[in-house]
PyMOL commands that place a pseudoatom at each C-alpha (Angstrom):
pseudoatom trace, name=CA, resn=UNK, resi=1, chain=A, elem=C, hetatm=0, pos=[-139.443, -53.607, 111.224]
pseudoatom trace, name=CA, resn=UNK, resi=2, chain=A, elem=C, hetatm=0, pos=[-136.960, -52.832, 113.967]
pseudoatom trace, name=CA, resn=UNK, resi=3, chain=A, elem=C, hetatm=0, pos=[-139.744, -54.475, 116.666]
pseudoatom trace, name=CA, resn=UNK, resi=4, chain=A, elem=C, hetatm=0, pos=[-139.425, -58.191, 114.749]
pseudoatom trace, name=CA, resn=UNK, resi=5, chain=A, elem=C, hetatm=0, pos=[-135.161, -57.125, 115.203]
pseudoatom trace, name=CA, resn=UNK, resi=6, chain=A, elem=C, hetatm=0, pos=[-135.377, -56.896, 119.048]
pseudoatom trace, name=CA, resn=UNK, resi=7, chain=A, elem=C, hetatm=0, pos=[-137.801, -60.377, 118.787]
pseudoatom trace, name=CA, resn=UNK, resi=8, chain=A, elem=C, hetatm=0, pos=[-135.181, -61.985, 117.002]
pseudoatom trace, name=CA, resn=UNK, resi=9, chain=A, elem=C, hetatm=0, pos=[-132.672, -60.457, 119.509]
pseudoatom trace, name=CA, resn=UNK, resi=10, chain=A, elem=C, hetatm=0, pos=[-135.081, -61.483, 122.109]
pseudoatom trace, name=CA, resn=UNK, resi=11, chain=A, elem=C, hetatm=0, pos=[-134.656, -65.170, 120.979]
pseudoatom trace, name=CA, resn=UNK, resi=12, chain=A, elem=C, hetatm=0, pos=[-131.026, -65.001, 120.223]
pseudoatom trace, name=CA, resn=UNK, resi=13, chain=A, elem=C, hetatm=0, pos=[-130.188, -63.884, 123.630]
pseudoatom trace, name=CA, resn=UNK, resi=14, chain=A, elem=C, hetatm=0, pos=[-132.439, -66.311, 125.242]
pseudoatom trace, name=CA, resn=UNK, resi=15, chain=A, elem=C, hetatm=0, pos=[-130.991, -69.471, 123.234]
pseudoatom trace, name=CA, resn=UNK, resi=16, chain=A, elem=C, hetatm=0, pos=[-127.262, -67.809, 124.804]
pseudoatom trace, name=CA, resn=UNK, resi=17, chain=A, elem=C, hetatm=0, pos=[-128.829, -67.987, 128.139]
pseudoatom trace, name=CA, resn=UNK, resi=18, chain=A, elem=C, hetatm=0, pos=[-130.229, -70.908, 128.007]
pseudoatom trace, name=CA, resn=UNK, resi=19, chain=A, elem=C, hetatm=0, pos=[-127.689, -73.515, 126.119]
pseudoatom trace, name=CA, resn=UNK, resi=20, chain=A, elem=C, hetatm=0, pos=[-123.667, -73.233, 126.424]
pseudoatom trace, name=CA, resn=UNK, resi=21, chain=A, elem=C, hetatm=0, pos=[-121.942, -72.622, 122.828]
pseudoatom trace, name=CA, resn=UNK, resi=22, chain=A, elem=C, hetatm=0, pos=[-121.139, -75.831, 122.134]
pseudoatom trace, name=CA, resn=UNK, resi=23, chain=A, elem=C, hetatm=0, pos=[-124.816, -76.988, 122.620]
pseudoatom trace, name=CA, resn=UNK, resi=24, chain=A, elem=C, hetatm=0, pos=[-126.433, -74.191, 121.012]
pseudoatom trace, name=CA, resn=UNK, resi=25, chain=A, elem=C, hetatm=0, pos=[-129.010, -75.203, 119.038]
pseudoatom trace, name=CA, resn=UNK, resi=26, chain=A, elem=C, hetatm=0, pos=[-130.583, -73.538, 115.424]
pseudoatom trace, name=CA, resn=UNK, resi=27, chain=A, elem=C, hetatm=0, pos=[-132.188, -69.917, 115.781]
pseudoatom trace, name=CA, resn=UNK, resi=28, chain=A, elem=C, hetatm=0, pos=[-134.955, -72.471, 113.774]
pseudoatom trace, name=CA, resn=UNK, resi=29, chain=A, elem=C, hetatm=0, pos=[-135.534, -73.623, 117.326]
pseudoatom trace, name=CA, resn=UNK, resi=30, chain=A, elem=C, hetatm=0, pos=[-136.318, -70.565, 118.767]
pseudoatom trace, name=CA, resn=UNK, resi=31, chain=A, elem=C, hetatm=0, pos=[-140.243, -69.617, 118.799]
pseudoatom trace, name=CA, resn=UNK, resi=32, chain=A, elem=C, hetatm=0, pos=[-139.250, -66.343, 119.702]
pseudoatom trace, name=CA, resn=UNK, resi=33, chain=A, elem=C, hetatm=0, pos=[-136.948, -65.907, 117.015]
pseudoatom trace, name=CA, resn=UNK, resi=34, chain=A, elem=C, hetatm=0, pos=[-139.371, -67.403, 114.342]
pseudoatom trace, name=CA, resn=UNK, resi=35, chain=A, elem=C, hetatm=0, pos=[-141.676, -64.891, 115.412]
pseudoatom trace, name=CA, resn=UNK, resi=36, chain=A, elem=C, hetatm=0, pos=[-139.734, -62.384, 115.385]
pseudoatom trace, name=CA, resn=UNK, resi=37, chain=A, elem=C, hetatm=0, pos=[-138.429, -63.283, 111.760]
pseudoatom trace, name=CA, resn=UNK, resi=38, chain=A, elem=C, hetatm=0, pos=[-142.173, -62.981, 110.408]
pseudoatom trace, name=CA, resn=UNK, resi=39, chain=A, elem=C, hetatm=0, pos=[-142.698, -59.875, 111.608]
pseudoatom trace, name=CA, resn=UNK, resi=40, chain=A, elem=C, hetatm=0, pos=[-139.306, -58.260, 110.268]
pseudoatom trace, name=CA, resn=UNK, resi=41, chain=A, elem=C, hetatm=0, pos=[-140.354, -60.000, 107.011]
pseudoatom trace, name=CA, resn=UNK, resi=42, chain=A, elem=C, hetatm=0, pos=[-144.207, -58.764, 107.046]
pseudoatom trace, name=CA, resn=UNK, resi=43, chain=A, elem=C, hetatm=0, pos=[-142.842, -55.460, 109.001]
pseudoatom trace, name=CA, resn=UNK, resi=44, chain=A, elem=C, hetatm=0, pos=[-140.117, -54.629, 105.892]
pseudoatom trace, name=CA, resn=UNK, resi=45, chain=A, elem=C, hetatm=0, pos=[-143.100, -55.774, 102.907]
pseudoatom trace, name=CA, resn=UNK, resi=46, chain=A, elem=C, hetatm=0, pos=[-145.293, -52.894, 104.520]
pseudoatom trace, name=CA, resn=UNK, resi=47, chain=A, elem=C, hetatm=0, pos=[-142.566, -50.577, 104.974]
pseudoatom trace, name=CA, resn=UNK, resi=48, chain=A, elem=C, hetatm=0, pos=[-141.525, -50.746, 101.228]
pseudoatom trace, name=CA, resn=UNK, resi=49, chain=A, elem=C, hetatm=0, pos=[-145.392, -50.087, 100.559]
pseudoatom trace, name=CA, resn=UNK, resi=50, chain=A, elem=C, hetatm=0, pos=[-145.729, -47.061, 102.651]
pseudoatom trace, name=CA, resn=UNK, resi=51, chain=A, elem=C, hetatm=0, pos=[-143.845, -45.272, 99.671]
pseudoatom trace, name=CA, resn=UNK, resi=52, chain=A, elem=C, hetatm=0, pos=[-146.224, -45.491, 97.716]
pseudoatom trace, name=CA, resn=UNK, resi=53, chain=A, elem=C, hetatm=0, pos=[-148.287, -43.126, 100.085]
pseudoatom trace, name=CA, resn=UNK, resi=54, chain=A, elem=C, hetatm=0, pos=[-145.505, -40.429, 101.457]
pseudoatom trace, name=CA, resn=UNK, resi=55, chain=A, elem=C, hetatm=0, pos=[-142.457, -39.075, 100.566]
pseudoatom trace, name=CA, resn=UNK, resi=56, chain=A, elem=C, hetatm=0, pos=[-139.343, -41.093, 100.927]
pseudoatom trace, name=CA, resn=UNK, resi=57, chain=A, elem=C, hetatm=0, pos=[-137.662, -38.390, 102.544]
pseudoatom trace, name=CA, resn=UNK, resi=58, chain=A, elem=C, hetatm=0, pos=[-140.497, -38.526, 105.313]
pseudoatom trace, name=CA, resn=UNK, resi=59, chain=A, elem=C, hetatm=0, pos=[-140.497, -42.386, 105.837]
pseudoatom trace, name=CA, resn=UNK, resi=60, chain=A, elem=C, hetatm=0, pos=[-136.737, -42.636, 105.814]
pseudoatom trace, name=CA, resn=UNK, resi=61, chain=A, elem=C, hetatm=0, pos=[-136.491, -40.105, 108.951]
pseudoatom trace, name=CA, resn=UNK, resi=62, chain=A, elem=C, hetatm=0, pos=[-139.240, -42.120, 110.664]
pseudoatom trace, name=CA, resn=UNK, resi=63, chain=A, elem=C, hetatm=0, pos=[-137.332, -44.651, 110.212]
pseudoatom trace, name=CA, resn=UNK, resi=64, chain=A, elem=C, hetatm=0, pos=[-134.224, -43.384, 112.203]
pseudoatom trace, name=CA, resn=UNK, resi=65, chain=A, elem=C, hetatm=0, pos=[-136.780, -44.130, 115.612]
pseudoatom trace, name=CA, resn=UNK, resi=66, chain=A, elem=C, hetatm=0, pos=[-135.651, -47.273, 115.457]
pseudoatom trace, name=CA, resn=UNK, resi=67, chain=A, elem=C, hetatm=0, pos=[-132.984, -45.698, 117.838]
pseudoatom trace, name=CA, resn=UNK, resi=68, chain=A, elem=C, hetatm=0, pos=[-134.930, -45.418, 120.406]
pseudoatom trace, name=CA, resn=UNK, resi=69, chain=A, elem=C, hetatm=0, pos=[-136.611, -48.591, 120.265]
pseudoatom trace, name=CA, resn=UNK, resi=70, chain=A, elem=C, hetatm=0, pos=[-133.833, -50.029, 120.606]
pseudoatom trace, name=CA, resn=UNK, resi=71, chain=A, elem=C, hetatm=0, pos=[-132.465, -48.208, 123.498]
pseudoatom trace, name=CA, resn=UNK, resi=72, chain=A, elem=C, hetatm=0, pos=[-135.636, -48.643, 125.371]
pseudoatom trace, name=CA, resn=UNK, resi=73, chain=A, elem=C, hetatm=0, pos=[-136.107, -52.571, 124.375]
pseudoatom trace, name=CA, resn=UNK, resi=74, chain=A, elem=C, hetatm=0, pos=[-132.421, -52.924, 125.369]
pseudoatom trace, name=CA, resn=UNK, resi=75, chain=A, elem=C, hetatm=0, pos=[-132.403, -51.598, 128.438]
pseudoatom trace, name=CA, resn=UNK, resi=76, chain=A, elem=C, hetatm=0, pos=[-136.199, -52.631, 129.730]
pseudoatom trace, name=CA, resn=UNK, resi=77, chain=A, elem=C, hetatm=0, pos=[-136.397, -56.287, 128.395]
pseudoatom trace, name=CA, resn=UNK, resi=78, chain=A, elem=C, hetatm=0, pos=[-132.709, -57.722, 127.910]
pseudoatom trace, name=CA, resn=UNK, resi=79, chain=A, elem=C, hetatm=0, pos=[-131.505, -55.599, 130.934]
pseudoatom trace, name=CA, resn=UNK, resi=80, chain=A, elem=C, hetatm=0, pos=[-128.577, -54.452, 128.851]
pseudoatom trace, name=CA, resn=UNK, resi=81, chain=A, elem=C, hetatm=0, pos=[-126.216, -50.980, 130.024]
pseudoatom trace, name=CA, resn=UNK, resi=82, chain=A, elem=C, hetatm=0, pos=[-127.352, -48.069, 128.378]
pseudoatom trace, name=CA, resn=UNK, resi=83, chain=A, elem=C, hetatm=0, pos=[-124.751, -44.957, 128.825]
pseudoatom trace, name=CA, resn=UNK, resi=84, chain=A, elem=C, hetatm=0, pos=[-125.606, -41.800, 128.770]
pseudoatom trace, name=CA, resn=UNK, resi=85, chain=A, elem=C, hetatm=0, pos=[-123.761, -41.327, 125.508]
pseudoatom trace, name=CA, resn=UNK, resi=86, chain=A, elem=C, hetatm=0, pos=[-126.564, -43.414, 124.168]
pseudoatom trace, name=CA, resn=UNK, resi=87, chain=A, elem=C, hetatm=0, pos=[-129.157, -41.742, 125.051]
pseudoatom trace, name=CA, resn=UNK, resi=88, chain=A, elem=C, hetatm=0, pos=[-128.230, -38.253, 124.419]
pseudoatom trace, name=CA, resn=UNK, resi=89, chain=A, elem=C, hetatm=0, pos=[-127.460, -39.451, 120.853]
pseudoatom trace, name=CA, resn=UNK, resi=90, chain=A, elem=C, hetatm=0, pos=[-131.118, -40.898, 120.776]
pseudoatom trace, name=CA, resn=UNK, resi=91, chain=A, elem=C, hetatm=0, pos=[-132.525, -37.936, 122.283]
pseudoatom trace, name=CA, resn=UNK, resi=92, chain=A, elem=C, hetatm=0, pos=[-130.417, -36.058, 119.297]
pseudoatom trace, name=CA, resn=UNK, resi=93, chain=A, elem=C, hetatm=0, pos=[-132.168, -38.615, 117.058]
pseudoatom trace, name=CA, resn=UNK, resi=94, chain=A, elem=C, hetatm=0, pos=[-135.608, -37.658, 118.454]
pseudoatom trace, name=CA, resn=UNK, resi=95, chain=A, elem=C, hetatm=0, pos=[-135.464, -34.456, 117.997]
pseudoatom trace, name=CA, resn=UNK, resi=96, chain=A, elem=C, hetatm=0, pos=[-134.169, -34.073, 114.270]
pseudoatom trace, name=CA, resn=UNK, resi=97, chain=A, elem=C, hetatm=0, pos=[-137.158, -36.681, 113.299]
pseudoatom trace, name=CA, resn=UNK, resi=98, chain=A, elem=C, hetatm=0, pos=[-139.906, -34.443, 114.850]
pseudoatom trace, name=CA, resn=UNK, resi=99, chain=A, elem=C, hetatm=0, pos=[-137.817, -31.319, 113.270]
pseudoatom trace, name=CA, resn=UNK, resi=100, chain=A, elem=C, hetatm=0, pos=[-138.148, -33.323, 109.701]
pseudoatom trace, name=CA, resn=UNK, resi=101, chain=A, elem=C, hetatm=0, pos=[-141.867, -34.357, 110.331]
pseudoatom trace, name=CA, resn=UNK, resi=102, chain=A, elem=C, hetatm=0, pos=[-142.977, -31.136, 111.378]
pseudoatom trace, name=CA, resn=UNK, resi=103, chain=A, elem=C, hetatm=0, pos=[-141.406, -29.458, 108.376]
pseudoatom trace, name=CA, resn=UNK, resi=104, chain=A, elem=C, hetatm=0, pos=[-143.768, -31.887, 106.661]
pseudoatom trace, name=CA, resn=UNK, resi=105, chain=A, elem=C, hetatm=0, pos=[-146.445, -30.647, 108.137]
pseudoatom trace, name=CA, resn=UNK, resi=106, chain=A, elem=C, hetatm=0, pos=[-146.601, -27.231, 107.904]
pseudoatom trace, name=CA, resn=UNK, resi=107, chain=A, elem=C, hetatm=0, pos=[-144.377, -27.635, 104.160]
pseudoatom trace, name=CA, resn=UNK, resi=108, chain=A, elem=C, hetatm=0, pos=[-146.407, -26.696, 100.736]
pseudoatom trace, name=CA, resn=UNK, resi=109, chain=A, elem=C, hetatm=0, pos=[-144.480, -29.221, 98.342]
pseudoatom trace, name=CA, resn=UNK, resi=110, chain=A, elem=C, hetatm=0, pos=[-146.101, -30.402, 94.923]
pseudoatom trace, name=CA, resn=UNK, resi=111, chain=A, elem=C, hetatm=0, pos=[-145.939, -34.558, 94.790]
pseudoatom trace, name=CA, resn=UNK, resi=112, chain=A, elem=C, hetatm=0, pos=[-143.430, -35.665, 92.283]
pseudoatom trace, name=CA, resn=UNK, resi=113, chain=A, elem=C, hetatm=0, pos=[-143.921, -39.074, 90.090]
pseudoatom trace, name=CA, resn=UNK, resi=114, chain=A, elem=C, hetatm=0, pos=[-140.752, -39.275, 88.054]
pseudoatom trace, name=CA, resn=UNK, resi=115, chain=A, elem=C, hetatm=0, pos=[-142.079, -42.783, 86.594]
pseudoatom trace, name=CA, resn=UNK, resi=116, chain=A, elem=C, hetatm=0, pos=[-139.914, -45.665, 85.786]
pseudoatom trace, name=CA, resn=UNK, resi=117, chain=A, elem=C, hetatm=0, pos=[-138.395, -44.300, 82.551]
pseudoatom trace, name=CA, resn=UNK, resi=118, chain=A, elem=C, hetatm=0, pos=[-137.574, -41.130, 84.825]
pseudoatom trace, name=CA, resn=UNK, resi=119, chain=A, elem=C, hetatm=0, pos=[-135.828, -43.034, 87.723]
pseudoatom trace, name=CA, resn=UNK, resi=120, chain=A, elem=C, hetatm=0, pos=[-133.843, -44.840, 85.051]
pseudoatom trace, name=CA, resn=UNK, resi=121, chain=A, elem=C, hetatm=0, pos=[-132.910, -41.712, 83.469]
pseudoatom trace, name=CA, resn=UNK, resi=122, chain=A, elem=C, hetatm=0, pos=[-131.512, -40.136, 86.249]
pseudoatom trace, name=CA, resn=UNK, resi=123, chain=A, elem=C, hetatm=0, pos=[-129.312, -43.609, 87.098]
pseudoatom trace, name=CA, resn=UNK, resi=124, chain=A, elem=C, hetatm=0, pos=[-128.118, -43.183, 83.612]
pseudoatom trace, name=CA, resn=UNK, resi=125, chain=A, elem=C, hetatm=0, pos=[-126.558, -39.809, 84.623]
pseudoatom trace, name=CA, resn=UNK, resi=126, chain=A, elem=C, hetatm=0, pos=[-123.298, -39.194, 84.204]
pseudoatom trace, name=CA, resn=UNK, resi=127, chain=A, elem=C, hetatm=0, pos=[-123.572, -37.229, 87.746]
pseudoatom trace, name=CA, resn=UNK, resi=128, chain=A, elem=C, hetatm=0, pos=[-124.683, -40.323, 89.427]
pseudoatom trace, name=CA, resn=UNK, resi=129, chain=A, elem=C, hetatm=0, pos=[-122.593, -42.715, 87.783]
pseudoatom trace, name=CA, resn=UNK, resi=130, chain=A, elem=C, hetatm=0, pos=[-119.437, -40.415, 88.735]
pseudoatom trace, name=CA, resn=UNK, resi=131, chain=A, elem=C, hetatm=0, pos=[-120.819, -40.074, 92.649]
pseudoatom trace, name=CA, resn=UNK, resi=132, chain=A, elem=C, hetatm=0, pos=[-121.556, -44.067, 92.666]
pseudoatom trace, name=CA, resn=UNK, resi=133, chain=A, elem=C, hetatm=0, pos=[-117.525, -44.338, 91.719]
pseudoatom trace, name=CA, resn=UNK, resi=134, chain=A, elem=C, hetatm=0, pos=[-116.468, -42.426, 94.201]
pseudoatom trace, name=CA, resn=UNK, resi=135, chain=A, elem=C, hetatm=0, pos=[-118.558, -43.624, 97.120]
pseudoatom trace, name=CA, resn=UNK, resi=136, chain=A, elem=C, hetatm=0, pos=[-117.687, -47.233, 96.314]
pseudoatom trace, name=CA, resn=UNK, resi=137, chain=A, elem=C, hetatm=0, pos=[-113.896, -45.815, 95.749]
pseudoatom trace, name=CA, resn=UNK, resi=138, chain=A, elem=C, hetatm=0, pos=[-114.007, -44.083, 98.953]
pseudoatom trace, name=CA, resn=UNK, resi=139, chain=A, elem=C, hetatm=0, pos=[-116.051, -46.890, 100.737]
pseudoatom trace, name=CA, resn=UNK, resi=140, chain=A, elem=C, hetatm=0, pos=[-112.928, -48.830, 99.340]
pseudoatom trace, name=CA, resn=UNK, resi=141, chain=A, elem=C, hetatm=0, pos=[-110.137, -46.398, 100.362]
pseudoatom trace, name=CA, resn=UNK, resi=142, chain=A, elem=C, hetatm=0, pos=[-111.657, -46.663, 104.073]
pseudoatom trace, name=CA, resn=UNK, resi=143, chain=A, elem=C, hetatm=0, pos=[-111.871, -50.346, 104.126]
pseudoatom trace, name=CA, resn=UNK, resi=144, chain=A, elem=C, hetatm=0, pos=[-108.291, -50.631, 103.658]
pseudoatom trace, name=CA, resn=UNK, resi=145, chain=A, elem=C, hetatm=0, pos=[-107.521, -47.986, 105.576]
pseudoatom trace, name=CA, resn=UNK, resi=146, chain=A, elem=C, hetatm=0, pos=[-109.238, -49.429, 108.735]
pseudoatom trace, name=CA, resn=UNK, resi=147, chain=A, elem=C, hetatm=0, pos=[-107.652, -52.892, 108.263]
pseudoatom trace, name=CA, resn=UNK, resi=148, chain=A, elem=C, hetatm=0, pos=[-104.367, -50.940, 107.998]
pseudoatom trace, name=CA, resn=UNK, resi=149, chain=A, elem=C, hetatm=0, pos=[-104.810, -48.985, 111.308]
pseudoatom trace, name=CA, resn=UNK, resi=150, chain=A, elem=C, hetatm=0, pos=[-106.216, -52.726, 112.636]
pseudoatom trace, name=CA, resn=UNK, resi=151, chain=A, elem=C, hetatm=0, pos=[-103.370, -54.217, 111.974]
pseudoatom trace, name=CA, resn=UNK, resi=152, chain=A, elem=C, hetatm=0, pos=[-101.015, -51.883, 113.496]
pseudoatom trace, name=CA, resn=UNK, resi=153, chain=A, elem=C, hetatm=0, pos=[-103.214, -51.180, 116.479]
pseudoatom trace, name=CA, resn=UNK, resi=154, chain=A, elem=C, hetatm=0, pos=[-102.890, -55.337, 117.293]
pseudoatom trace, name=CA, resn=UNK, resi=155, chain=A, elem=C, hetatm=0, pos=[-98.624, -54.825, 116.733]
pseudoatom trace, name=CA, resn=UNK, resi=156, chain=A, elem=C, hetatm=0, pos=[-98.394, -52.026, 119.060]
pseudoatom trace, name=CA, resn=UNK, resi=157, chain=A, elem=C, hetatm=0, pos=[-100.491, -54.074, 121.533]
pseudoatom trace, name=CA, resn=UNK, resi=158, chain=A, elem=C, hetatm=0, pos=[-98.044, -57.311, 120.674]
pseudoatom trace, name=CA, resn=UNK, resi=159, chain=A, elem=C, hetatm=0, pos=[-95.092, -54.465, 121.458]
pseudoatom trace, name=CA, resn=UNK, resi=160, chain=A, elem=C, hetatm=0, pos=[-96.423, -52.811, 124.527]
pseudoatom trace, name=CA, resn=UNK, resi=161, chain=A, elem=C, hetatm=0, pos=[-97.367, -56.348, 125.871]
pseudoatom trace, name=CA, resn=UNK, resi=162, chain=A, elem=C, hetatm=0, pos=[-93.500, -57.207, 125.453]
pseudoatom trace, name=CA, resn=UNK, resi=163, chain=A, elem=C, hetatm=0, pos=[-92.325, -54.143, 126.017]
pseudoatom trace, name=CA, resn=UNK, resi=164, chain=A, elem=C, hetatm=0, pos=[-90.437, -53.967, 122.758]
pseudoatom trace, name=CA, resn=UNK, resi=165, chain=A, elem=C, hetatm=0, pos=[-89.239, -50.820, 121.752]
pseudoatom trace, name=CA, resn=UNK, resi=166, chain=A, elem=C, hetatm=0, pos=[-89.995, -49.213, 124.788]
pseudoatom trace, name=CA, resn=UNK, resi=167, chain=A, elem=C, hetatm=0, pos=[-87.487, -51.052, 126.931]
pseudoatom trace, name=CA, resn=UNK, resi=168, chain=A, elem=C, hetatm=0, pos=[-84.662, -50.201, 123.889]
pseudoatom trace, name=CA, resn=UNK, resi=169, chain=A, elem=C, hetatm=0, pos=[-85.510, -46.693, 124.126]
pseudoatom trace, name=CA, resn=UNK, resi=170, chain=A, elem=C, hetatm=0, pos=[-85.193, -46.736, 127.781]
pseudoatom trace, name=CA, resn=UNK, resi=171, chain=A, elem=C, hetatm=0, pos=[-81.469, -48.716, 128.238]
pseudoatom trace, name=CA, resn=UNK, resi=172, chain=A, elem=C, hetatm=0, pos=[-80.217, -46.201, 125.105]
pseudoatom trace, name=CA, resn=UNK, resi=173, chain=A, elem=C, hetatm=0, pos=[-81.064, -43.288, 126.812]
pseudoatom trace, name=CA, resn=UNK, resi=174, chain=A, elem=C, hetatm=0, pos=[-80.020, -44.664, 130.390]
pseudoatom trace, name=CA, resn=UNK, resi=175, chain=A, elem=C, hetatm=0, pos=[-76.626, -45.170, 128.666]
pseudoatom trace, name=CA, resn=UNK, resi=176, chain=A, elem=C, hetatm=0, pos=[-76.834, -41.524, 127.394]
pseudoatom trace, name=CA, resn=UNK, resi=177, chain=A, elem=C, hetatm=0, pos=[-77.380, -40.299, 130.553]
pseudoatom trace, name=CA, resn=UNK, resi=178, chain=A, elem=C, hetatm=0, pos=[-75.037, -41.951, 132.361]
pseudoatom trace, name=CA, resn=UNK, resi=179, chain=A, elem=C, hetatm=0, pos=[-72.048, -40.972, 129.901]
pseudoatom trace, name=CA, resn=UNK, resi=180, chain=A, elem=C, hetatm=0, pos=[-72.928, -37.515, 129.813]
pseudoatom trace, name=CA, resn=UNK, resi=181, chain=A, elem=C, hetatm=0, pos=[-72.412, -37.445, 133.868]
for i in range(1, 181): cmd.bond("trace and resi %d" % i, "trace and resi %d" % (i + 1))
show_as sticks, trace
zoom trace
């Protein structure tokens, strides 16, 4: 999956390099891109059949390599700055996958086939329902709460630009000062 993401990537950032903005032409026009596109596609069908044949918890991990990939397709082929923030938290990444495959491995747990009337029963939960609430109420909560702290991030930038309240705070106490001595 994430291999046809750095393609597309691959042909996005060549069509940048390649055309200005205003000439830019369709990602359709990119070869690169296209192929890239099929493979996510083909890439994600195969990935949703692998289920069938381990445990979701296993594939899901496996997934999380993607990381990597795209630290080492980033850096090697689009010659992009990698910190070293970025790859200790891949290396962190790493590590917890081969700690959740290898407890795979060596693990002795029975296979579990709920069914379809069993995955439908445990939707039906009242447990579930109640956590699906609050995630999408706290998912909800932190949306506005980051266009909150947005918004008043770009005012203090507009005040500090102009040096708004600043420059008040200064000339009061300047005044203070000087009729205290």
């Amino acid at each position: 999956v994430n291999i046809g993401q750095n393609i597309q990537a691959l042909g996005l950032h060549n069509l940048a390099r390649d055309f200005p903005d205003e000439e830019k032409p369709s990602n359709l026009k990119s070869k690169t891109w296209i192929i890239g596109t099929a493979l996510f596609i083909f890439a994600s069908l195969a990935n949703f059949a692998a289920f069938a044949f381990a445990p979701a918890a296993l594939l899901a991990s496996l997934e999380a390599t993607q990381f990597a990939s795209n630290i080492l397709f980033g850096r090697v082929v689009l010659g992009s700055y990698v910190s070293p923030r970025m790859y200790g938290g891949t290396a962190l990444v790493i590590i917890a996958t081969l700690m959740v495959v290898l407890s795979f491995a060596f693990a002795d747990t029975p296979e579990i086939d709920y069914g379809i009337e069993g995955i439908i029963d445990s939707f039906s939960k009242l447990s579930y329902v109640l956590f699906v609430i609050f995630a999408v109420g706290l998912a909800g909560v932190l949306f506005v709460a980051t266009r909150w702290l947005r918004a008043k991030n770009e005012e203090n930038k507009k005040v500090a630009k102009s040096g708004g309240d600043w420059k008040k705070v200064m000339e009061v106490r300047s005044r203070v000062i000087t009729k205290r001595s």
